[in-house]
C-alpha positions in Angstrom: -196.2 -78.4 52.4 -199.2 -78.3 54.4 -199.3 -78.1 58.3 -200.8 -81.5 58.8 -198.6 -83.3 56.1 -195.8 -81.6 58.6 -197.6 -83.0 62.0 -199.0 -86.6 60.7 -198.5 -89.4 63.0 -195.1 -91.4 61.8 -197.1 -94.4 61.7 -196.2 -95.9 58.5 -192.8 -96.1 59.6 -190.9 -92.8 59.5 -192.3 -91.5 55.8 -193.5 -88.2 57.0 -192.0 -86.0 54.7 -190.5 -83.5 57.4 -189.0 -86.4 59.5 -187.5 -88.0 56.0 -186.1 -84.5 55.5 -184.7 -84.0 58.6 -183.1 -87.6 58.8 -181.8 -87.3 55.3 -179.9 -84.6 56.2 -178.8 -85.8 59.5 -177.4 -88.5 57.7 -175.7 -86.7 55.1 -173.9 -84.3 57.4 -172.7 -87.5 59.4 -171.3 -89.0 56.4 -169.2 -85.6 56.0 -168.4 -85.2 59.0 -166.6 -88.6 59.6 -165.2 -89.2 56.4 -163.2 -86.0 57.2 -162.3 -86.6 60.5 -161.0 -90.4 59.6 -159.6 -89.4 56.6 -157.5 -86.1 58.7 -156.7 -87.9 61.7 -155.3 -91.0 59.1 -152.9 -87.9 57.5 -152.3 -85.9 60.5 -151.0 -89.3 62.2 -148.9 -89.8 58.8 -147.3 -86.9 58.7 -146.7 -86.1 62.9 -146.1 -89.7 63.7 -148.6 -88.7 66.8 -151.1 -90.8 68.0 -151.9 -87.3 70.2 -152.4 -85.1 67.3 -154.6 -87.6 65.1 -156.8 -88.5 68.5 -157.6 -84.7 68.7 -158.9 -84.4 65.2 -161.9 -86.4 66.0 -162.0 -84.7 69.5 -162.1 -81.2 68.0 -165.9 -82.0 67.1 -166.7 -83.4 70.6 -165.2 -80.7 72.7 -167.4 -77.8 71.8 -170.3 -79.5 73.0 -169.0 -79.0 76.4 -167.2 -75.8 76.2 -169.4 -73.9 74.2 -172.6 -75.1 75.6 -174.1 -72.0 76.9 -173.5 -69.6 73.9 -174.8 -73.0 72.2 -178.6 -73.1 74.1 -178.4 -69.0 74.0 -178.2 -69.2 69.7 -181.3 -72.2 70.1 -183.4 -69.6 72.6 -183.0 -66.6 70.2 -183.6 -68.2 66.4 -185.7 -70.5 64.6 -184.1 -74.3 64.8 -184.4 -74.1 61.2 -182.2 -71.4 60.3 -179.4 -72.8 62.7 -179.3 -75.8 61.0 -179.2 -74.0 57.3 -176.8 -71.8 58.8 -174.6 -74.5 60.6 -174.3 -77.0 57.5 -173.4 -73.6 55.1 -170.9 -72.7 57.8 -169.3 -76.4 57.8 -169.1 -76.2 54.3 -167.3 -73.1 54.3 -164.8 -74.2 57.1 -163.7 -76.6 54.9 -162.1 -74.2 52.5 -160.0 -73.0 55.3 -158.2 -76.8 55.6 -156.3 -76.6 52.7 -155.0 -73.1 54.1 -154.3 -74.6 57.5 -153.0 -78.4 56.8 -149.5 -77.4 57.2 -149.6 -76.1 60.5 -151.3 -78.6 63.1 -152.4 -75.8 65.6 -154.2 -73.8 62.8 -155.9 -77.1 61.5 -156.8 -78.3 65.1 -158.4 -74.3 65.2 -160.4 -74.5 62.4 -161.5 -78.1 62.9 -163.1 -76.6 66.7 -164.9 -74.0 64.4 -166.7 -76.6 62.4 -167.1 -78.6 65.4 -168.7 -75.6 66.9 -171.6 -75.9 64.1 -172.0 -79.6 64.5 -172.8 -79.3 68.5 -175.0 -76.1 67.5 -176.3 -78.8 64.8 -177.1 -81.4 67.3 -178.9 -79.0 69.8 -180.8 -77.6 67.4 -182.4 -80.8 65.6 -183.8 -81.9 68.7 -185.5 -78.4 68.7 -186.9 -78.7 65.5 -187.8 -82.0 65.9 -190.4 -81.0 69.0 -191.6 -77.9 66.8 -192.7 -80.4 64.3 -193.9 -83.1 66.0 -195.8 -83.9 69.4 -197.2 -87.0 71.2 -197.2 -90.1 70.2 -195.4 -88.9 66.7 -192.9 -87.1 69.0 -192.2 -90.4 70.4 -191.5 -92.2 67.3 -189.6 -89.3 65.6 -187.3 -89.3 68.6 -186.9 -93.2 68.9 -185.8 -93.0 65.2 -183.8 -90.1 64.5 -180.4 -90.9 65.9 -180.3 -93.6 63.7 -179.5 -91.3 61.2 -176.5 -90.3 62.8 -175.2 -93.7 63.8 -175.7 -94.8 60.1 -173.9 -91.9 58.5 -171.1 -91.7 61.1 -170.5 -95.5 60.3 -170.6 -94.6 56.2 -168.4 -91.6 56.5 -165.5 -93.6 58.7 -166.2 -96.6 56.1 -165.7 -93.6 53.6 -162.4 -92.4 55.1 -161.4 -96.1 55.3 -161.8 -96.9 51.8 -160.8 -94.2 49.8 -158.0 -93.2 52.4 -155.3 -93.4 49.3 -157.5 -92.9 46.6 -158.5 -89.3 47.1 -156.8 -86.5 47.6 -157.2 -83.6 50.3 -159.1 -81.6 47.6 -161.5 -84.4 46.2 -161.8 -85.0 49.4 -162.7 -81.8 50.4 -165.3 -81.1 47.9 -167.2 -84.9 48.7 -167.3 -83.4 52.2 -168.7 -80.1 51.3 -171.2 -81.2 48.6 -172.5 -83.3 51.5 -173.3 -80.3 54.0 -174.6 -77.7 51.4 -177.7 -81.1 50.3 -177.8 -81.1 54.2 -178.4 -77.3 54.5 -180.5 -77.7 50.9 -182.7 -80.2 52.9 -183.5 -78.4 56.1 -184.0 -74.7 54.0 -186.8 -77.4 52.0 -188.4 -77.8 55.6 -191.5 -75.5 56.9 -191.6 -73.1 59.3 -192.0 -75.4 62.8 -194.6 -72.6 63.8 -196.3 -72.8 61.1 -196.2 -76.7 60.9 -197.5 -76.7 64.3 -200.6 -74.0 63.7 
């Protein structure tokens, strides 16, 4: 992809092909992540009977945003936003394989849930990143007015997800939607130029 096609102006809309990357992906890692946590926090209350236990599935992917935050802005300062976000949606997909493992014991499963959580708020750091490598000005503006939406709409299809199939699916089915999602996340970004080079 050539540097301009990467630094056009969104102004038809938001079909530059980096932005359409990058919100495609956004959106796809949102659907996994909340069709997980939904569908977990439905089976952790089922089989606890705690309200406590199924509240902190979800906050297992808020928390490291806070508590992690300065080795977080350390990872952004030393690599490229692009290989953080290949390298958090791999890592997410691989955490998932550990569930299985740690279902049975609610403390292992709250620990590996924080290590995912860990790569979605090194996720979320590092798209804002990318997006001001790519983009500057006016189509900074634009890109940034836009891209949460991506979010929004894939955290509101993944809890949909969890929802609806919640009884139709099992852990593993489950598990393998959810990691399918994140490795066409990670597939999307590693399609993405170098923001350097998009911006020479």
């Amino acid at each position: 992809m050539s540097a301009r096609a990467a630094t056009a102006p969104l102004s038809q809309g938001v079909w530059n092909p980096v932005f359409t990357r990058i919100w495609a992906a956004i959106f796809l890692a949102s659907v996994s992540t909340y069709f997980l946590l939904m569908t977990l926090a439905a089976k952790v209350f089922a089989s606890s009977g705690s309200a406590l236990w199924a509240n902190s599935v979800v906050l297992t992917q808020w928390l490291p945003a806070v508590v992690a935050l300065v080795p977080i802005r350390m990872a952004v300062a030393r690599h490229p936003p692009r290989a953080l976000l290949v390298f958090c949606e791999v890592g997410s997909a691989l955490a998932l394989l550990l569930v299985p493992l740690s279902y049975a014991t609610i403390a292992l499963l709250m620990a590996v849930l924080l290590c995912k959580g860990c790569m979605d708020a090194l996720s979320k750091v590092s798209r804002t990143v990318a997006l001001k490598g790519y983009f500057s000005g006016k189509a900074l503006e634009t890109a940034a007015s836009y891209y949460n939406t991506a979010a929004l709409a894939g955290q509101a299809v993944g809890a949909l997800m969890g929802a609806v199939f919640l009884g139709h699916l099992g852990m593993g089915a489950m598990l393998v939607v959810c990691g399918a999602l994140h490795l066409a996340a990670s597939a999307l970004y590693q399609s993405l130029p170098r923001a350097d080079a998009a911006a020479s």
